[in-house]
C-alpha positions as a printed Julia matrix, in Angstrom:
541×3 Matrix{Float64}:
   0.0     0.0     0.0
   1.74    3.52   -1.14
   0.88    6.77    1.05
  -1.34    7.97   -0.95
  -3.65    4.91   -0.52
  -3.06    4.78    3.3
  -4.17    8.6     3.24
  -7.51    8.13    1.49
  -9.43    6.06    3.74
  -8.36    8.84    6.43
 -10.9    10.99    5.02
 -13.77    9.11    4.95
 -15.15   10.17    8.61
 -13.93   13.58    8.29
 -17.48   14.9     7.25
 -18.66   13.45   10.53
 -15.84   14.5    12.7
 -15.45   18.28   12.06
 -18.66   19.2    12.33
 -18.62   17.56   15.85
 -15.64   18.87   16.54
 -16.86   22.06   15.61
 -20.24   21.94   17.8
 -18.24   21.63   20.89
 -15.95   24.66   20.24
 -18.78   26.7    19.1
 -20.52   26.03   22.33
 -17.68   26.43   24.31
 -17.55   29.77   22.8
 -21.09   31.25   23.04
 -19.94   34.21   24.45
 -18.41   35.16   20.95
 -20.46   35.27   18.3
 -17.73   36.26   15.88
 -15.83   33.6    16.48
 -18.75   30.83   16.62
 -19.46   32.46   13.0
 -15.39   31.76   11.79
 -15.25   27.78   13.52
 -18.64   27.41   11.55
 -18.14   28.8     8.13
 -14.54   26.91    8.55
 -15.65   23.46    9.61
 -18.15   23.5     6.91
 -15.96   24.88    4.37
 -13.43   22.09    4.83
 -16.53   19.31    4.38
 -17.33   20.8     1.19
 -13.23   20.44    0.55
 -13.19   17.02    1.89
 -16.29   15.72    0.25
 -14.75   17.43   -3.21
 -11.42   15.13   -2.78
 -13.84   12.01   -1.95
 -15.72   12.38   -5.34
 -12.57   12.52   -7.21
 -11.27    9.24   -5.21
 -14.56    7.23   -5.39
 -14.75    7.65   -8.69
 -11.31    6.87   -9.49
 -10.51    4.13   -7.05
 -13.81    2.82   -6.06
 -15.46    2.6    -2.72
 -13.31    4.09    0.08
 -13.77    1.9     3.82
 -12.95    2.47    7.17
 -13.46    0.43   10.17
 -13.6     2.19   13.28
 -12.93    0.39   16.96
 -10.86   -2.58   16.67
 -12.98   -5.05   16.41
 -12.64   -8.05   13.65
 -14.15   -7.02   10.62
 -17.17   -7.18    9.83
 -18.11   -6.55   13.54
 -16.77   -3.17   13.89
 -18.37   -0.02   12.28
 -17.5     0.66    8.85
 -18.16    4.38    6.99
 -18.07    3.95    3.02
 -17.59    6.46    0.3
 -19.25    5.22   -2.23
 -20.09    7.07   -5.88
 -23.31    8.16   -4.79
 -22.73    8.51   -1.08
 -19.7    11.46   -2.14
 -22.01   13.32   -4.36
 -24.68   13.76   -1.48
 -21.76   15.13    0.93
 -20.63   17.18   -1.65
 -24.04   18.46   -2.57
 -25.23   18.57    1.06
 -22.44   19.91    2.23
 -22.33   23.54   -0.16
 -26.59   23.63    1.02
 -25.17   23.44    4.72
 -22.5    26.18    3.96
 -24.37   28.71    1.87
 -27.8    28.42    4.54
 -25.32   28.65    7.45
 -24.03   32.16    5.76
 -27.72   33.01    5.24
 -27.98   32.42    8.58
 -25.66   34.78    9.9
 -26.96   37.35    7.88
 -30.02   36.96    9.26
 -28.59   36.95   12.57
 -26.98   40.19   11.8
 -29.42   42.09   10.28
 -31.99   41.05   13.09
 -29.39   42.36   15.57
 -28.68   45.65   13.55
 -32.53   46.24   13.88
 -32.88   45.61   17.13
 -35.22   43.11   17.09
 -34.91   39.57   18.57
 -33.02   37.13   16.15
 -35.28   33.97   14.48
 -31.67   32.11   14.71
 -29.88   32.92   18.37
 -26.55   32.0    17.44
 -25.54   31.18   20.55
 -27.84   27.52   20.04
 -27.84   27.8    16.39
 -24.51   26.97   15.36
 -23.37   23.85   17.11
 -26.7    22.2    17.2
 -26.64   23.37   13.36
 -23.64   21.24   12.83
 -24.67   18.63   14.56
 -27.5    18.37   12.09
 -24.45   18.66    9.11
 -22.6    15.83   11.54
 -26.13   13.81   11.2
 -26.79   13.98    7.27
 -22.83   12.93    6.73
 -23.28   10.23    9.32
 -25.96    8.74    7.26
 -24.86    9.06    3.74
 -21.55    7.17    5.19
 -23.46    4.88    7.69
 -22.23    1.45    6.32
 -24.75   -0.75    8.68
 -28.48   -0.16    9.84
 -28.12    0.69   13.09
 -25.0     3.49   12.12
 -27.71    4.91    9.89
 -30.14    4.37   12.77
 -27.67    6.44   14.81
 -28.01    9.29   12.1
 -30.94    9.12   11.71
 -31.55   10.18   15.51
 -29.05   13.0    14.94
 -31.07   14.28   12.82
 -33.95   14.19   14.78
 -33.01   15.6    18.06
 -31.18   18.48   16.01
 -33.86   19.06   14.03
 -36.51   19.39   16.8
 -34.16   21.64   18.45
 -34.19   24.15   14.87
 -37.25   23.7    13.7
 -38.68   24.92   17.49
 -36.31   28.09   17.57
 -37.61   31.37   18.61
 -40.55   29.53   20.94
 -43.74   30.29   19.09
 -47.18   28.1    19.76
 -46.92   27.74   16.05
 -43.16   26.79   15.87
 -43.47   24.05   19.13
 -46.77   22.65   17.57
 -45.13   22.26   14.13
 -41.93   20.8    16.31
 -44.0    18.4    18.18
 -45.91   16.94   14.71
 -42.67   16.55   12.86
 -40.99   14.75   16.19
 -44.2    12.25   16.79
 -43.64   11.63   13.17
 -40.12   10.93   12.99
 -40.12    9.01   16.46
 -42.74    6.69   15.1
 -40.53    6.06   11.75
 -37.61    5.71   13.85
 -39.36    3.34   15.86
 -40.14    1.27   12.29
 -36.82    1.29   11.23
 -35.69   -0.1    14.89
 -37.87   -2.9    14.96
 -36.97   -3.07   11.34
 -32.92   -3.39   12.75
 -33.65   -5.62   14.95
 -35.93   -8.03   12.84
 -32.65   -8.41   10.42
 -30.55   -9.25   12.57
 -32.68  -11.93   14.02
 -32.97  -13.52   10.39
 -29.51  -13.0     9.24
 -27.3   -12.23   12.36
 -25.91   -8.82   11.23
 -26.94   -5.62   10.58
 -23.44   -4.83    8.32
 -25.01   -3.66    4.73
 -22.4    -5.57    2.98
 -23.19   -8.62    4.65
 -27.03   -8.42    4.48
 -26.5    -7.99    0.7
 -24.98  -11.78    0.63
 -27.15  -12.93    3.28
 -30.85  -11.86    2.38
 -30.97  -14.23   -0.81
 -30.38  -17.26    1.43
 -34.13  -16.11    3.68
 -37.49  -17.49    2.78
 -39.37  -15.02    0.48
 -41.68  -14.73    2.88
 -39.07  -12.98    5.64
 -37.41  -11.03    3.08
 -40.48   -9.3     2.14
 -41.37   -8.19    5.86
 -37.43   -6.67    6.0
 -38.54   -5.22    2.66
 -41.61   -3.6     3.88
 -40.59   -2.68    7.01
 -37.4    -0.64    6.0
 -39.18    1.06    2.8
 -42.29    2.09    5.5
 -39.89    3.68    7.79
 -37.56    5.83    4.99
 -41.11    6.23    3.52
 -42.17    8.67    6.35
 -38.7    10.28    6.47
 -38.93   10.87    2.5
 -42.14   11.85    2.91
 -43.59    9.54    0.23
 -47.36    9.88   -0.26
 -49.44    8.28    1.99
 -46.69    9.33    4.35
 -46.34   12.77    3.55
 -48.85   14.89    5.27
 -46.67   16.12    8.2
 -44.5    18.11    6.18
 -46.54   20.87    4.71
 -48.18   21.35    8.47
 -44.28   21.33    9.97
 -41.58   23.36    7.92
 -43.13   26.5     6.91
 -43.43   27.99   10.59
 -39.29   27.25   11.23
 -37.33   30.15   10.76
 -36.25   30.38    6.89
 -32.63   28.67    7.13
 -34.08   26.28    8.83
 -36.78   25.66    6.36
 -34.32   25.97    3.54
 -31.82   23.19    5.1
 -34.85   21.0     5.98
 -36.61   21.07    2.78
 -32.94   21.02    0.84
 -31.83   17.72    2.78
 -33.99   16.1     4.98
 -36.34   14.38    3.21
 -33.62   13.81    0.75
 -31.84   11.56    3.56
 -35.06    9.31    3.4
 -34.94    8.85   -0.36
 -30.96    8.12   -0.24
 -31.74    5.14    2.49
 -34.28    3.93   -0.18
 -31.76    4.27   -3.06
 -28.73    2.18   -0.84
 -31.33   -0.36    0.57
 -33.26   -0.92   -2.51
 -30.16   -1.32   -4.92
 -27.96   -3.32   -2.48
 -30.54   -5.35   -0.13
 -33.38   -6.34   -2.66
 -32.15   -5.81   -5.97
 -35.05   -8.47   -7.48
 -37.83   -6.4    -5.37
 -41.46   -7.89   -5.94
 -42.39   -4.12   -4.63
 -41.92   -2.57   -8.03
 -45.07   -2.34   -8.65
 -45.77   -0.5    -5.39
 -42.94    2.14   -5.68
 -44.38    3.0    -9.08
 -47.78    3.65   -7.54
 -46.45    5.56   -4.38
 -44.41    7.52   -7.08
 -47.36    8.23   -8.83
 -49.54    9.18   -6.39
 -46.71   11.5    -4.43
 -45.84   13.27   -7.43
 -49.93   14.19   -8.19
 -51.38   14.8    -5.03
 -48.65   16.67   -4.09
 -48.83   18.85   -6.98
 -52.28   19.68   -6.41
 -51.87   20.13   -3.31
 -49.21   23.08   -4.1
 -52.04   24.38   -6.81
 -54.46   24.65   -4.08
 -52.7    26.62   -1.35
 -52.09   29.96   -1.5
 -49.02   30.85    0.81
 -46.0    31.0    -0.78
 -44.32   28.65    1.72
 -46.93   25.94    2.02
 -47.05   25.79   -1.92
 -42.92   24.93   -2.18
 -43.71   22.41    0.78
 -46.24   20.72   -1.44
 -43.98   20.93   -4.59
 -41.52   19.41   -2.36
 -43.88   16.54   -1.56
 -44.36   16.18   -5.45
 -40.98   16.42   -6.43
 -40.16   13.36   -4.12
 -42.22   11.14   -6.39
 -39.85   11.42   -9.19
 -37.01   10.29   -7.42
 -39.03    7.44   -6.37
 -40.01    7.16   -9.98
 -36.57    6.73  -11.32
 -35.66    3.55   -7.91
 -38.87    1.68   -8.64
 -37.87    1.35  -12.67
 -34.89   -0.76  -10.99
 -33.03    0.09  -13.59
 -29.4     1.61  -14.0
 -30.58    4.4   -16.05
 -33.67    4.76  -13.73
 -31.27    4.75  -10.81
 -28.83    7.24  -12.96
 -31.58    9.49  -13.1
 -33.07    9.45   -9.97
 -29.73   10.62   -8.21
 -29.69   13.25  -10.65
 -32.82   14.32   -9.63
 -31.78   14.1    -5.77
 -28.32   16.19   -6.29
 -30.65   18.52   -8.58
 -32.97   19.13   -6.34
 -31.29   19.53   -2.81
 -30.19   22.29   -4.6
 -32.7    24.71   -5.91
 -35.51   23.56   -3.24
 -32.73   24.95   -0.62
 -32.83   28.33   -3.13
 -36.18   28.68   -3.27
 -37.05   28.35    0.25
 -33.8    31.02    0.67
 -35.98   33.61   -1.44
 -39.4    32.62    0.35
 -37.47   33.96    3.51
 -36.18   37.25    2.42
 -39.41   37.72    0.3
 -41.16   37.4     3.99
 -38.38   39.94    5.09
 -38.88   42.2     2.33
 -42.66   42.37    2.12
 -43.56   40.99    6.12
 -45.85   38.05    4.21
 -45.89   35.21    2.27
 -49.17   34.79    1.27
 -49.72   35.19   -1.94
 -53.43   37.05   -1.21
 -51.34   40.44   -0.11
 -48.22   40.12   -1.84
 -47.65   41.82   -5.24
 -44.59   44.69   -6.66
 -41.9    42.41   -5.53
 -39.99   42.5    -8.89
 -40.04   46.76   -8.75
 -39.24   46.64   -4.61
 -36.27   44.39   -5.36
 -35.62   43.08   -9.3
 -32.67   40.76   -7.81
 -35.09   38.88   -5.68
 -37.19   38.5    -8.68
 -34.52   37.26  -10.94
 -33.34   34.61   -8.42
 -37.27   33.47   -8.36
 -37.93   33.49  -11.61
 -35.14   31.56  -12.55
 -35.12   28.83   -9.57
 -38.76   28.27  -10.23
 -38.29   27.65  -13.9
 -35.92   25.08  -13.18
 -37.64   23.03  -10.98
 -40.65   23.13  -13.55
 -38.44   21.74  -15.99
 -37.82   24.51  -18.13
 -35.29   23.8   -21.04
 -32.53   23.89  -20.92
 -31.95   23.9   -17.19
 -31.33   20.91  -15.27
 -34.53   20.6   -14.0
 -35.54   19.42  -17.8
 -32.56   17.54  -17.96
 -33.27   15.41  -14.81
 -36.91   15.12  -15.95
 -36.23   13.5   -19.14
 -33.71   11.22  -17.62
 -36.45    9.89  -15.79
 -38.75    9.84  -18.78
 -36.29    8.29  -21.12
 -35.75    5.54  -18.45
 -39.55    5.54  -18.28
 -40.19    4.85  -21.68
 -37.43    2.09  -22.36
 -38.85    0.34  -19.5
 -42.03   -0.1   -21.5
 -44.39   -1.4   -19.06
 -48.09   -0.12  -18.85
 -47.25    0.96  -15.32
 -43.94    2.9   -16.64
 -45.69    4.57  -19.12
 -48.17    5.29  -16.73
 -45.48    7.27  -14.67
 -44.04    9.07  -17.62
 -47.38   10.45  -18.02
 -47.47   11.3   -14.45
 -44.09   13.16  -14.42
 -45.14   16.03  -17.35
 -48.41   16.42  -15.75
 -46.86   17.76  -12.5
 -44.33   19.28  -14.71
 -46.99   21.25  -16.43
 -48.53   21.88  -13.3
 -45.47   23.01  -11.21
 -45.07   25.5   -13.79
 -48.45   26.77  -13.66
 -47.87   26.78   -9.12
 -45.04   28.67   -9.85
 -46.13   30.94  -12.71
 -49.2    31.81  -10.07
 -46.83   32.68   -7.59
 -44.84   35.05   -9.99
 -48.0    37.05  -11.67
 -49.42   37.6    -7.82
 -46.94   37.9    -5.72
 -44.37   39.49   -8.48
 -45.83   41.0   -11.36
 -48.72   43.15  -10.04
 -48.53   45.81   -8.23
 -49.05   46.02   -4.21
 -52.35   47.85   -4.99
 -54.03   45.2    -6.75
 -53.33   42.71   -3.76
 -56.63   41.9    -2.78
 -56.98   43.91    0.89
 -59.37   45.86    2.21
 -60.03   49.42    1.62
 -58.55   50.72    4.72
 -55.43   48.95    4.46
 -55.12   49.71    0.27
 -55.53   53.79    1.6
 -52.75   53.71    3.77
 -50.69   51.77    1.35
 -51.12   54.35   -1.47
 -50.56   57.46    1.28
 -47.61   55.24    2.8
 -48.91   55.33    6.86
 -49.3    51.36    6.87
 -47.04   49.9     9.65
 -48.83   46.49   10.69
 -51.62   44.67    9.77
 -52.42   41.82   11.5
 -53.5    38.48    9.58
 -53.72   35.06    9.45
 -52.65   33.01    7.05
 -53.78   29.17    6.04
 -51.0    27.5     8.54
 -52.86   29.5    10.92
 -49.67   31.63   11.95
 -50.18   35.31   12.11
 -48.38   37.24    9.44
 -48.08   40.97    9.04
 -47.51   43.91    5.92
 -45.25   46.02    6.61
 -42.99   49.0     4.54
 -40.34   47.02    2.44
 -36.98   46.79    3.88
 -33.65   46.76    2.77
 -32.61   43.37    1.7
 -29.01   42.25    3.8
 -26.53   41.76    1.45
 -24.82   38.48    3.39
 -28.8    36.95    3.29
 -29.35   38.05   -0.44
 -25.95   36.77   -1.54
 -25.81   33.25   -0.15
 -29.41   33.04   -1.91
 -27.58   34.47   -5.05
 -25.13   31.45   -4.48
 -27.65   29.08   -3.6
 -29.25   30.02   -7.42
 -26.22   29.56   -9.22
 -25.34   26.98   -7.76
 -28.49   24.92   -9.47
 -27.1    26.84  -12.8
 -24.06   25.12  -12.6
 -25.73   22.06  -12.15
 -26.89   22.55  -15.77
 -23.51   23.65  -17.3
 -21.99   20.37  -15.55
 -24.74   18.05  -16.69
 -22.81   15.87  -18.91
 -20.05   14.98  -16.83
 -22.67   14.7   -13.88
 -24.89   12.76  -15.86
 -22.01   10.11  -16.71
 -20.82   10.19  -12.73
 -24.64    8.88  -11.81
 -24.94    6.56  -14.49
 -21.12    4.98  -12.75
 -23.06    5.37   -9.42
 -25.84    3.24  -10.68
 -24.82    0.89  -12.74
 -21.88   -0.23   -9.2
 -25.23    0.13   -7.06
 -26.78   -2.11   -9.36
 -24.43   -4.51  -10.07
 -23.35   -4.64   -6.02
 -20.06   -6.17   -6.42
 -18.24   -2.94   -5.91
 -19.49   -2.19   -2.68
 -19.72   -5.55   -1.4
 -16.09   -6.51   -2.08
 -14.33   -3.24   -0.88
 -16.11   -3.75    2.52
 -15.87   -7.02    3.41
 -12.34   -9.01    3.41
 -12.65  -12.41    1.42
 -13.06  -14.94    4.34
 -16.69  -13.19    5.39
 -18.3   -13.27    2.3
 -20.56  -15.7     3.32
């Protein structure tokens, strides 16, 4: 073994260990907020850097392993880089970076107008990257019960984020999204402990040899049991209604971070369990129809509401079901396309839920009944919208098109009645995120502020400029007010900026991305690959 192969493996817990590391020293120094912001920005900057040099390595080596403990392999842990394990830490890891520096805008320009900060740094930052610490965890968790262990990092960060600031409306949305996730988590435990009863480990490498010895019968119930529990997590329709009710009342990073990665966790655990565990699934058929149904009803749910945030959270819903489109075709370029989809949308969900929060800064509301003159108040705010939105509707020639007809193409070679059923599906809520979107832009965008639909009182005072608050309630039931525009913070507006581009460059890299997936699935697919790098010969039994 040369250095350079010795150093490699190194690496592999890195996105895990510096963002622990960095919790600790950014709670050991609460009492300066400059500094927490530096350890942050750093710790996640070198992730991105690390994650970077793990794409490269995966993809030119193969599957990068390291045991922890020193226990005889395979009973230790093991973290693997994988393909498509490095692209979600180097995808999650820029969302993490650019919402933290949000973030601290936010923080700032609360604290500059003397008003009480939606993101207290002095909690926000380490349990923030424990929550980065969490989504690494996973996407490297070579066993169940590591990605278990995740899993619950996620959770208890998440509660802790998603209940900042102390609102009724925050704490109720925190306590739906935790019953939720305890209840999945509770699944996926009995789920743990169920394989290991049948096959004596819970190592993924070793369940992949071991399942095809069970009875059909037990391998099924694993099956069922693991896809119900990432099911909720993804937020796969009929699992899905907690979402809209729990992010939109979080404070916008938070939102932005959730929607950008959470449920994107869920659908990765699908990918690595569905690929590797049950490659010959007798589920197909079901995935297709939970595809189907997530990506429609949740699109009509979006068409229905009308508050900004709770129509992304319903696009977000929809959006799911093609990534569950392209696993249940169980095919490599189904597979090829559906991580395309993931890495395509982590991104520009994250942007748009970054403009939802400084439209609510710039305008005090985000529903879409008394909105309107956002692209005169701030044209920049309006360009990042426009162009985010037409790229998850699948505009051409943006990636959001791109990742679409992936899917479709995979669709359509497929052939079956239920395939073409889906690719029928998939341009409906196309058409009809377009037309969400494109109702968003001519209300809240294009018209003017006087045309908002308000009442006569508050219309005078707009016009003469006296309006300072109007109380109102919107259709989450949390009270939202108008108020005079404000300045948009330029830390907040160019992260979002970032964010946006970021999903561009997505499109100008499509080829080469599209050829990385289409490695990633056809080594998920095949197996081999991952099983051999993890497990020495003598245990691959």
């Amino acid at each position: 073994m040369n250095p350079t192969d010795f150093a490699v493996p190194n690496l592999v817990p890195l996105p895990v260990l510096l963002p622990l590391l960095g919790a600790a020293l950014t709670l050991a120094f609460r009492r300066s907020p400059r500094l927490q912001r530096s350890l942050s920005i750093a710790v996640l900057a070198a992730v991105v850097v690390v994650a970077g040099i793990l794409v490269w390595q995966t993809d030119v080596n193969g599957p990068q392993v390291l045991w922890l403990g020193a226990w005889q392999e395979p009973l230790g842990i093991s973290l693997v880089a994988d393909r498509l394990s490095a692209l979600m830490l180097l995808v999650s890891g820029i969302v993490t970076l650019l919402v933290l520096v949000f973030a601290i805008g936010q923080g700032q320009a609360d604290s500059d107008d003397e008003t009480e900060s939606e993101t207290p740094l002095t909690i926000f930052h380490p349990t923030y990257l424990v929550l980065s610490a969490g989504v690494a965890n996973a996407f490297l968790a070579g066993d169940l019960f590591n990605l278990f262990v995740g899993f619950e990092i996620l959770l208890f960060s998440s509660y802790v984020l998603i209940t900042l600031g102390g609102s009724a409306a925050r704490i109720h949305a925190g306590t739906t999204y935790v019953v939720v996730s305890l209840l999945s988590s509770a699944l996926f435990l009995v789920a743990i402990a169920a394989a290991y009863a049948a096959t004596g480990t819970v190592n993924l490498a070793q369940l992949a040899i071991r399942i095809g010895d069970l009875a059909p019968g037990v391998a099924l119930v694993l099956q069922l049991s693991l896809l119900t529990a990432f099911a909720i997590k993804a937020a796969v329709f009929p699992m899905s209604a907690w979402l809209p009710d729990s992010y939109p009342t979080a404070p916008a990073p938070v939102t932005a971070v959730f929607a950008g990665l959470l449920t994107k966790v869920g659908v990765y655990a699908i990918i690595r369990t569905q690929t590797l565990l049950f490659p010959d699934s007798p589920l197909q058929g079901l995935l297709m129809w939970a595809a189907l149904l997530t990506m429609v009803i949740g699109i009509l749910g979006a068409v229905s509401q009308s508050g900004l945030k709770r129509i992304l959270s319903f696009t977000l819903v929809s959006h799911i079901g093609y990534m569950i489109f392209g696993i249940a075709l169980a095919t490599p370029e189904g597979t090829a396309g559906a991580i395309f989809y993931v890495a395509h949308h982590i991104t520009i969900q994250t942007a748009l839920f970054l403009i939802t929060g400084l439209v609510e800064r710039l305008a005090g509301t985000t529903s879409l009944d008394r909105l309107g003159g956002l692209a005169v108040a701030s044209p920049v705010l309006a360009t990042l919208f426009f162009v985010s939105a037409m790229n998850l509707s699948g505009i051409p020639p943006l990636s959001g098109f791109l990742a679409k007809v992936g899917l479709l193409h995979a669709g359509i070679e497929l052939g079956t009645p239920l395939a073409w059923l889906l690719v029928v599906g998939g341009i409906v809520t196309s058409l009809l995120t377009l037309y969400a979107l494109t109702k968003v832009w001519s209300q809240a965008f294009w018209r003017t502020l006087a045309d908002a639909p308000r009442s006569t009182e508050t219309a005078a005072a707009l016009q003469a400029g006296t309006l300072d608050v109007e109380p109102s309630a919107d259709p989450a039931g949390t009270v939202l007010v108008d108020t005079a525009p404000r300045a948009l913070p330029p830390t907040m507006l160019g992260a979002t900026a970032a964010m946006t581009i970021v999903g561009l460059l997505i499109t100008v890299v499509a080829g080469p991305l599209f050829a990385y997936t289409q490695r990633a699935a056809t080594d998920l697919m095949s197996r081999e690959p991952y099983v051999t790098s993890v497990l020495p010969v003598e245990v691959r039994r």
